[in-house]
N, C-alpha and C positions, 0 to 999 in steps of 0.2 A: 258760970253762965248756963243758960236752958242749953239743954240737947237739941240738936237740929234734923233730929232725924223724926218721922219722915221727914220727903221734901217739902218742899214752902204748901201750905193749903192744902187743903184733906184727899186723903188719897182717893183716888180713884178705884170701885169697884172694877174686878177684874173682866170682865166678859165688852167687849164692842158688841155694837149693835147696829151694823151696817144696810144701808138699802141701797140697792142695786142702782145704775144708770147715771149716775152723775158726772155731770162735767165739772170740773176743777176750772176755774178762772180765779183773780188775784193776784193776793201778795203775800209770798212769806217771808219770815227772818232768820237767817241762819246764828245760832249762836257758837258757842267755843266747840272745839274737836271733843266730844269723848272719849277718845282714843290716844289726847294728848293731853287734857287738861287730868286727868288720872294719875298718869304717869308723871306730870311733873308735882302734883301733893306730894306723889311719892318719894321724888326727888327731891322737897325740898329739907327732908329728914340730916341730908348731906351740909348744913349748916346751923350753928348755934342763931338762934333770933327769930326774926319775923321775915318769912317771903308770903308776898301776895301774888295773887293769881287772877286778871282782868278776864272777861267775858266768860264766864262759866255757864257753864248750862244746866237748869233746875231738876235736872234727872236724880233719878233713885241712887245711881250708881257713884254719884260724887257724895251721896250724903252715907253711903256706906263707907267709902274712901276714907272722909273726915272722922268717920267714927273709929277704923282703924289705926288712924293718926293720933286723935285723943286716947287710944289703947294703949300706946304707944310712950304718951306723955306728954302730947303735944296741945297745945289749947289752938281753937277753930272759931274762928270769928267770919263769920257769913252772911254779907250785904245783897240781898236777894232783888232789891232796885236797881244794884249797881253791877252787879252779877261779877259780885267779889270773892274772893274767899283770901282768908289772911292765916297764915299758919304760924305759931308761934314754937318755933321749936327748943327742947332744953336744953342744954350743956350736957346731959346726959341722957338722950331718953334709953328706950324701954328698949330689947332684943328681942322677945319673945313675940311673934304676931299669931295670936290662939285659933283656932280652929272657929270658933263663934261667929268671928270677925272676916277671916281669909274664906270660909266655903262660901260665900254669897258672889264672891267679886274674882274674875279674872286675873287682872291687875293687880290684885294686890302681892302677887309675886314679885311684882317692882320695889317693892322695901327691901328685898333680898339683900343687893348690889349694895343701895347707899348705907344698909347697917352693918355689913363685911366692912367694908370700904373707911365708916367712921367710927364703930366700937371695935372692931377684929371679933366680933363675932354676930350671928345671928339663928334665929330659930322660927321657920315658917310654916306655916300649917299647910298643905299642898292643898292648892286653890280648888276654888272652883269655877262656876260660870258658864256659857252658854251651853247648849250640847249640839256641838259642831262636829266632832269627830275627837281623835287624839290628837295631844296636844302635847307632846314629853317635854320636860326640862331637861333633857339631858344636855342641850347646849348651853341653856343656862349656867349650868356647876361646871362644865366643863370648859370654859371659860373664866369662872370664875378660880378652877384648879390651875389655869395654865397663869393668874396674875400670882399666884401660892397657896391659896385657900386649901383647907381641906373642907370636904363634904362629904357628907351621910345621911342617906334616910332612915329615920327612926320613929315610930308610932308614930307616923302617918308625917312629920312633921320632916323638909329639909337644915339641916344643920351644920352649918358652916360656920369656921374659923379662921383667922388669921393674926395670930397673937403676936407677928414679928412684921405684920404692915404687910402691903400687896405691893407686886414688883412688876412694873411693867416687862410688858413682852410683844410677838408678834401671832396672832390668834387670826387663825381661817374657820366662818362658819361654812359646815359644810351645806347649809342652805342658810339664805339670807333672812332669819327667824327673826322677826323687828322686837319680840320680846329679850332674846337672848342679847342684841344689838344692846338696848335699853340698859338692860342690868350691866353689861360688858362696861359699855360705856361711863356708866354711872359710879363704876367699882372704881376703872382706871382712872378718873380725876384726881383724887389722892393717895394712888399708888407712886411708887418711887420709879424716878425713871421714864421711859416713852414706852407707850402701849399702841399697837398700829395694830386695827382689825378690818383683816380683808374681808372679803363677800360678805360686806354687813348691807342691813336693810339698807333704804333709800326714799321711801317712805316721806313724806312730810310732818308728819308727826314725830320721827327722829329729829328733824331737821327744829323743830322746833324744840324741845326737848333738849337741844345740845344750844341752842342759843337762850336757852335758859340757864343752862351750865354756865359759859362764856358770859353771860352778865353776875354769875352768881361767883364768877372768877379761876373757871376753869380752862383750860390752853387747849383747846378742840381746832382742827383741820380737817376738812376733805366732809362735813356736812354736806348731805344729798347726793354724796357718788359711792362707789363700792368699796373704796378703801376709805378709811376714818382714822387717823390720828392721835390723840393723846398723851399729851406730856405732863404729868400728875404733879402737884401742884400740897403743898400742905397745909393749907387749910381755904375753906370756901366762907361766902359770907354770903344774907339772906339778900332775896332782890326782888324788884317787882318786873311782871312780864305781863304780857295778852297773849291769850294765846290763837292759837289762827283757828279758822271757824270752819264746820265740820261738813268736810269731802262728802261723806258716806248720804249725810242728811242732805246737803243738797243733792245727790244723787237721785234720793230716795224721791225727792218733788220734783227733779226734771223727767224721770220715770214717770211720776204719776200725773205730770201732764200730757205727756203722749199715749199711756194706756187709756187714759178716758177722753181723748181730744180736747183738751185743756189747753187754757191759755196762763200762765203762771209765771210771775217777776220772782227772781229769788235771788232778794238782797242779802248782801255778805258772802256772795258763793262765792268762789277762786276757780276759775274755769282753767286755769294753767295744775290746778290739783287732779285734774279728771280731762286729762286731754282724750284719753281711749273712748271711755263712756261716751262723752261728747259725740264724738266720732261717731260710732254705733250708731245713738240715737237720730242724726243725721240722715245715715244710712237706711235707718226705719220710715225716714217722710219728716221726721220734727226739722224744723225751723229756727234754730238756736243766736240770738241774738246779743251783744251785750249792752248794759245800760250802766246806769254812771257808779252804781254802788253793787252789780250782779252782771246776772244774764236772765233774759226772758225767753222761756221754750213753750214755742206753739208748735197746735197739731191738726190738722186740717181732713185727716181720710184716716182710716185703719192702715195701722203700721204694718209695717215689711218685715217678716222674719229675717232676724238677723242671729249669726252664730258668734259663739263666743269661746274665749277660752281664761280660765281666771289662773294668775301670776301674781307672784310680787310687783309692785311697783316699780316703773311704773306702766307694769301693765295692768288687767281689767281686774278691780278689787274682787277678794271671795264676797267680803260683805255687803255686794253689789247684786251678786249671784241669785238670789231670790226674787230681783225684782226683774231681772232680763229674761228669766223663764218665765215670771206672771205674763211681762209684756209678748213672749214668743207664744204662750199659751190660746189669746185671741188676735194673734197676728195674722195676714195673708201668707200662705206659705209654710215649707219646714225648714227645723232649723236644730243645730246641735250645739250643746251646751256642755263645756270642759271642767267638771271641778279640779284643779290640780293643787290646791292648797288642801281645802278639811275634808274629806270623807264625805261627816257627818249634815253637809250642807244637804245633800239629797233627803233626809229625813221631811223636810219641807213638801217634796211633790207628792206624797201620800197624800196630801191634806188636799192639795190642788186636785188629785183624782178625783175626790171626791165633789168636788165642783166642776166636774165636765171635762176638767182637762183630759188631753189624749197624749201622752207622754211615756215613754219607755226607757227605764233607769237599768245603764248596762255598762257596770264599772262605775269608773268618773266620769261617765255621756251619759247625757240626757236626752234622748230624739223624741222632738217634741212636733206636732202637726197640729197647725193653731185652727181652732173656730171661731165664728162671729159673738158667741159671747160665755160666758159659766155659766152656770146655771148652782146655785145659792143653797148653802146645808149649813150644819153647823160644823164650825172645825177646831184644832188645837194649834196655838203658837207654842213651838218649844225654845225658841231663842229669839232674842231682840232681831232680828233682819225677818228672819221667817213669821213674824208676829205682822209687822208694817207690812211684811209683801202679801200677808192673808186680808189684812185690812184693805189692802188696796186692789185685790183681788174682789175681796166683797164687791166692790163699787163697780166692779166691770161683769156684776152677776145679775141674771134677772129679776130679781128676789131681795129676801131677807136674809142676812148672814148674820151669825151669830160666829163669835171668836173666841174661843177660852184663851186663859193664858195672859191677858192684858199687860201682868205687871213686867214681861217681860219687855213690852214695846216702852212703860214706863220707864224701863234703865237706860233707854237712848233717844228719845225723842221727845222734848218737852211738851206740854200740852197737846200730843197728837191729834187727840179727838177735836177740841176747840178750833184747832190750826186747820183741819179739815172742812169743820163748818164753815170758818169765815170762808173759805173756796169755795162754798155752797155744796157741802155734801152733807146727806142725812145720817150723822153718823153720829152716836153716845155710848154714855158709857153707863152699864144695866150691874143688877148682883145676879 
């Protein structure tokens, strides 16, 4: 079959082209998780045949996912109407996931677990992906050490074996790393024995992810609390699932109707995903409502600095982080902002300085004193969240912005630009 990469329809030149002032009114639609329709491609390596994957979303980063998978051995059939994807996996595939393939995508660390787990061995190129801060595996392999694996980094690549099968055991992360979780997870379904990992994520994206497992015939317990369960199972079979639709994005447009006092339906959100967020923005002046298929957030006056502190789940997402300091940046008021997951998330407020912001980055605080509006330059996104909160920043600037970086907004938000016009913002996409 044709390659599917890029995604569906021509790519987009990389630069936005934002005009200042616009109110957001409308409708948007939320499609699958990114953060969970990844993870389970990667998951579904963990059986001979065919698993499908409903509501996918047309991002860059699934179509690199797929090609990893096809690296792999695996053939990729992709219904872009139907916002399918169907993975056909071999009785044998591939071990080796090459550097080519692995430096573009985060995630694709997640093949790790399922090809320990069902060859007893594997070899991964040490990823890449956003530039948020460090990001170690070390809990990764170290949980994979503790099902028996051995592992080792060697030219550039993790290498891990287990030529006598993985052995359940009882595995404490010492932070609740939803990567580590994933792979953990994913290893102990046909390890021997009961595998119980405490202080694991909680995350909905695990949660889903493991009831992907469980239809695909694995013995999972304690999904969405701190302790997780595991009683490994010998062999899995392919299955079909939906998968639930993405937290961060709808985040990302209940934000951007209160920065620019918007009025915004956003179908397919899960308001019990983002009960904190919710909250906040509340707290700001929005007006948060629900309706039969979302919730619809209005905004009526300039929001209220609100502070924040970001956690694991389920407290205030980091991937959140960029847009609650756009929002404090022309809010009434000061307001402090906690990074405590990635470092590297503050990289982002340089870019905001340069639009007016008045912000002070001291450690993982942010003291931020908002004004009535930005004022409009040209800037750089260097990761998917910090890309969307510049874009959205634009709109609340007096001017003309300009955004390098676009294709990073590309790897997580499908049509952004489009999605923002039908709101009624003047926003394209230029070379």
């Amino acid at each position: 079959m044709a390659k599917l990469y890029p995604i569906a329809g021509q790519i987009n030149p990389d630069r936005f082209r934002v005009v200042g002032g616009a109110r957001l009114a409308g409708d948007v639609y939320i499609s699958g998780a990114k953060n969970s329709v990844l993870k389970l491609m990667a998951v579904s390596l963990l059986a001979p045949g065919n698993s499908t994957i409903n509501n996918v979303p047309d991002i860059a980063d699934v179509s690199m996912m797929a090609e990893l998978l096809e690296q792999l051995g695996c053939k990729i059939s992709r219904d872009f109407e139907s916002k399918s994807i169907t993975i056909d996996v071999p009785e044998t595939p591939g071990y080796r996931a090459e550097y080519e393939s692995v430096r573009k995508l985060r995630a694709s660390i997640n093949v790790l677990g399922p090809l320990v787990a069902r060859l007893g061995k594997a070899e991964v190129a040490l990823p890449g992906g956003d530039a948020i801060g460090s990001r170690g595996l070390d809990f990764h392999t170290k949980g994979l050490i503790s099902l028996g694996a051995e592992t080792y980094n060697e030219h550039g690549y993790i290498i891990a074996s287990a030529a006598n099968g993985l052995t359940g055991t009882q595995i404490e992360l010492e932070f609740p790393s939803v990567g580590a979780t994933e792979n953990i997870m994913s290893a102990a379904v046909l390890a021997s024995g009961v595998t119980t990992l405490e202080n694991a994520a909680r995350e909905p994206d695990i949660v889903d992810i493991g009831n992907f497992l469980i239809a695909m015939g694995a013995d999972i317990q304690g999904l969405g609390t701190s302790t997780i369960t595991i009683t490994g199972v010998k062999s899995l079979k392919g299955a079909t699932h939906t998968a639930i639709s993405d937290r961060i994005v709808t985040g990302t447009w209940a934000f951007a109707a209160v920065m620019t006092l918007g009025d915004i339906s956003i179908h397919g959100a899960r308001p019990e995903h983002l009960e904190l967020p919710l909250e906040k923005l509340v707290s700001a002046g929005a007006v948060i409502t629900s309706i039969a298929d979302g919730i619809r957030v209005k905004m009526d006056r300039r929001p209220t600095a609100i502070d924040v502190a970001t956690l694991p789940y389920p407290g205030f997402p980091t991937d959140l982080q960029p847009f609650v300091i756009t929002l404090n940046a022309i809010a009434e008021g000061d307001s402090l902002v906690t990074e405590n997951v990635f470092e590297g998330r503050f990289m982002f407020v340089n870019e905001l300085l340069r639009l007016g912001a008045k912000i002070r980055v001291d450690g993982h605080h942010a003291s931020i004193t908002g004004i009535k509006e930005l004022s409009s330059a040209p800037v750089v996104a260097s990761d998917i969240r910090a890309g969307a909160g510049l874009v959205l920043a634009g709109l609340v600037s007096d001017g003309l912005t300009f955004i390098e970086g676009g294709h990073h907004i590309d790897r997580g938000y499908p049509d952004f630009a489009q999605q923002l016009q039908g709101l009624g913002a003047d926003v394209t996409r230029v070379d």
